[in-house]
C-alpha positions as CSV (number, residue, x, y, z in Angstrom):
1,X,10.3,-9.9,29.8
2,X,10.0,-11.2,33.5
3,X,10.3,-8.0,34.8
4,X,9.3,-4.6,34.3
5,X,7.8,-3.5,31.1
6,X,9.9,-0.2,30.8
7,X,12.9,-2.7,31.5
8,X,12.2,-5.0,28.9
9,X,11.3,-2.1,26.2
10,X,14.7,-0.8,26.9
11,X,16.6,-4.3,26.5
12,X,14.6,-5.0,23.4
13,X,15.7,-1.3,22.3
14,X,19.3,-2.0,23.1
15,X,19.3,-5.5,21.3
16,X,17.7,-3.8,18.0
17,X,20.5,-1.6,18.0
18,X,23.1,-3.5,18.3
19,X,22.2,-5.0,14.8
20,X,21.0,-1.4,13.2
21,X,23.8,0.7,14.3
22,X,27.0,-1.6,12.8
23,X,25.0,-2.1,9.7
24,X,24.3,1.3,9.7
25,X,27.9,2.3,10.1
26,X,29.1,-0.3,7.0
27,X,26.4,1.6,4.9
28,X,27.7,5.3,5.6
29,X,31.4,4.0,4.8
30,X,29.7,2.6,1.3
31,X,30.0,-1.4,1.7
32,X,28.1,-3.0,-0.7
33,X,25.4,-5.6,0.3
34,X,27.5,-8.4,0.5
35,X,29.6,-6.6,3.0
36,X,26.8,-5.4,5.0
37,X,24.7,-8.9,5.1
38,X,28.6,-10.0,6.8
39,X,28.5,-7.1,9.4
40,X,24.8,-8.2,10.2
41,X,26.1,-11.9,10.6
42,X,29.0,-10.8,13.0
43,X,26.7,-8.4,15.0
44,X,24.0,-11.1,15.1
45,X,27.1,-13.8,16.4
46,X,28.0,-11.3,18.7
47,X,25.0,-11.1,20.4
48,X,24.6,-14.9,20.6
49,X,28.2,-15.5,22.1
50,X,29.0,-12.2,23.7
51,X,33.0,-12.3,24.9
52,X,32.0,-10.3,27.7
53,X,29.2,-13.2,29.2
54,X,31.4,-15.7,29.1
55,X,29.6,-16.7,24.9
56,X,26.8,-16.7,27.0
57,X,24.3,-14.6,24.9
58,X,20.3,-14.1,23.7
59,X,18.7,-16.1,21.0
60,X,18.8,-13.1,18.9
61,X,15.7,-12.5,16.8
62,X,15.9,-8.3,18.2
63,X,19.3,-8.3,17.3
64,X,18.8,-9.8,13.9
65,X,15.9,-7.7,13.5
66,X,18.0,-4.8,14.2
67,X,20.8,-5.6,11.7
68,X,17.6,-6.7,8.8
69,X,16.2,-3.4,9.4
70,X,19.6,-1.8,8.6
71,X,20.4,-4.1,5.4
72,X,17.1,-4.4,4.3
73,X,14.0,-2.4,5.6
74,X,11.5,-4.5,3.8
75,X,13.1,-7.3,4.7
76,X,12.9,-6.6,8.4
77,X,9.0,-5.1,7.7
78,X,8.2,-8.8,5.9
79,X,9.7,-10.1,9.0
80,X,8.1,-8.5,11.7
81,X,5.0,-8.5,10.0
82,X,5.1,-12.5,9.9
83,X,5.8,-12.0,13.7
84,X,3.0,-10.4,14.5
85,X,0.8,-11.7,12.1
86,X,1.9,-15.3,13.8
87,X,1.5,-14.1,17.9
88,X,-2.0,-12.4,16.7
89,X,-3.1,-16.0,15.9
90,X,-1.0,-17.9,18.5
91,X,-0.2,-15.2,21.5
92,X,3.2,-17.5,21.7
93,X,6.8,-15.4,21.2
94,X,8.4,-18.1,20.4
95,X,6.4,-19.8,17.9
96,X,6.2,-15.8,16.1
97,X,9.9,-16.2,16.2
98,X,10.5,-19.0,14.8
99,X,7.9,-18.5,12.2
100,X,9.5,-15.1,11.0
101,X,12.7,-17.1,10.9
102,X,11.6,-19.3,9.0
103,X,10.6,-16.8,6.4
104,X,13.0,-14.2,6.4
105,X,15.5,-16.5,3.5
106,X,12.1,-16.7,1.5
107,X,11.4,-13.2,1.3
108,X,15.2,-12.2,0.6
109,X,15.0,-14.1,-2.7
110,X,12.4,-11.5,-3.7
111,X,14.2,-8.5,-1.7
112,X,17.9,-9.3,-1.3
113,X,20.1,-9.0,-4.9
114,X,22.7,-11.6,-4.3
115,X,23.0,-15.2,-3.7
116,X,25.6,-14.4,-1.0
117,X,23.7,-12.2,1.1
118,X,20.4,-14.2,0.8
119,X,23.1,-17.2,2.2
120,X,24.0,-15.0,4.8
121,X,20.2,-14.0,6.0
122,X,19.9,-17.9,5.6
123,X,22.7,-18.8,8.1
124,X,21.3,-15.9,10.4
125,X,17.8,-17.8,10.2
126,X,19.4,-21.1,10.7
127,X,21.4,-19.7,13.8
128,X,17.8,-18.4,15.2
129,X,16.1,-21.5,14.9
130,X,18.8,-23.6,16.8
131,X,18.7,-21.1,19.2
132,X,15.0,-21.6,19.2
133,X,15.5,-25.7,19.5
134,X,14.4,-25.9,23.2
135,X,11.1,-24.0,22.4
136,X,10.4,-26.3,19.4
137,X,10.8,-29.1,21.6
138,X,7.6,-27.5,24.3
139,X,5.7,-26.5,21.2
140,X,5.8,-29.8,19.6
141,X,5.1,-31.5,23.0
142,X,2.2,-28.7,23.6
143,X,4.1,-27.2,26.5
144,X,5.0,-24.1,25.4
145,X,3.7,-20.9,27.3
146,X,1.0,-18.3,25.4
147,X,1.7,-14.6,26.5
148,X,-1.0,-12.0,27.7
């Protein structure tokens, strides 16, 4: 995000799919949900604690995106949508982040079929929000940055 915009588009792009394309994969080998909502949890952990960067990783919400958009594509839409319905009003990332993390276990009870992978989507969310913990701390002390 700091740099060029061509550069970011492309991270975000590669991010998305490293939660679409595993996802993806379980789906064409015929997993069933429960399965898949796993695969998006390990892809999504992966990205957080890559072995490569020393478990150094992102905080995740393209990835998780990415792997929501492969499990469930309304799920990911009611997600994304939150996001931007949130940075329209606030112009902050972080707070549209955290905000369509929040959400995302709420709308699975409506669009996910099974307790287990509604847990998992819920672990995934809780994952993104501690990831997010720094950022709650500026918003709730008014510190944190608006974009554009």
């Amino acid at each position: 995000r700091m740099g060029s915009k061509k550069l970011a588009a492309l991270v975000l792009l590669i991010d998305v799919l490293k939660g679409v394309i595993p996802v993806l994969i379980g789906r064409m080998l015929g997993f069933d949900i429960d399965i898949l909502a796993l695969i998006a949890f390990f892809a999504f952990l992966g990205h957080l604690y890559p072995v490569f960067f020393q478990f150094k990783g992102g905080k995740g919400v393209a990835t998780a995106l990415g792997a929501f958009l492969a499990l469930s594509p309304a799920l990911a839409g009611a997600a994304l949508l939150t996001w931007i319905l949130v940075f329209a009003i606030s112009r902050i990332s972080s707070l549209s982040a955290i905000a369509a993390a929040a959400m995302t276990p709420v709308y699975s009870l409506w669009l996910i079929d099974t307790v287990f992978a509604r847990t998992v989507i819920l672990f995934i969310a809780l994952l993104l929000l501690w990831r997010h913990r720094s950022n709650i701390q500026r918003l709730l002390a008014g510190e944190e940055k608006k974009s554009g």
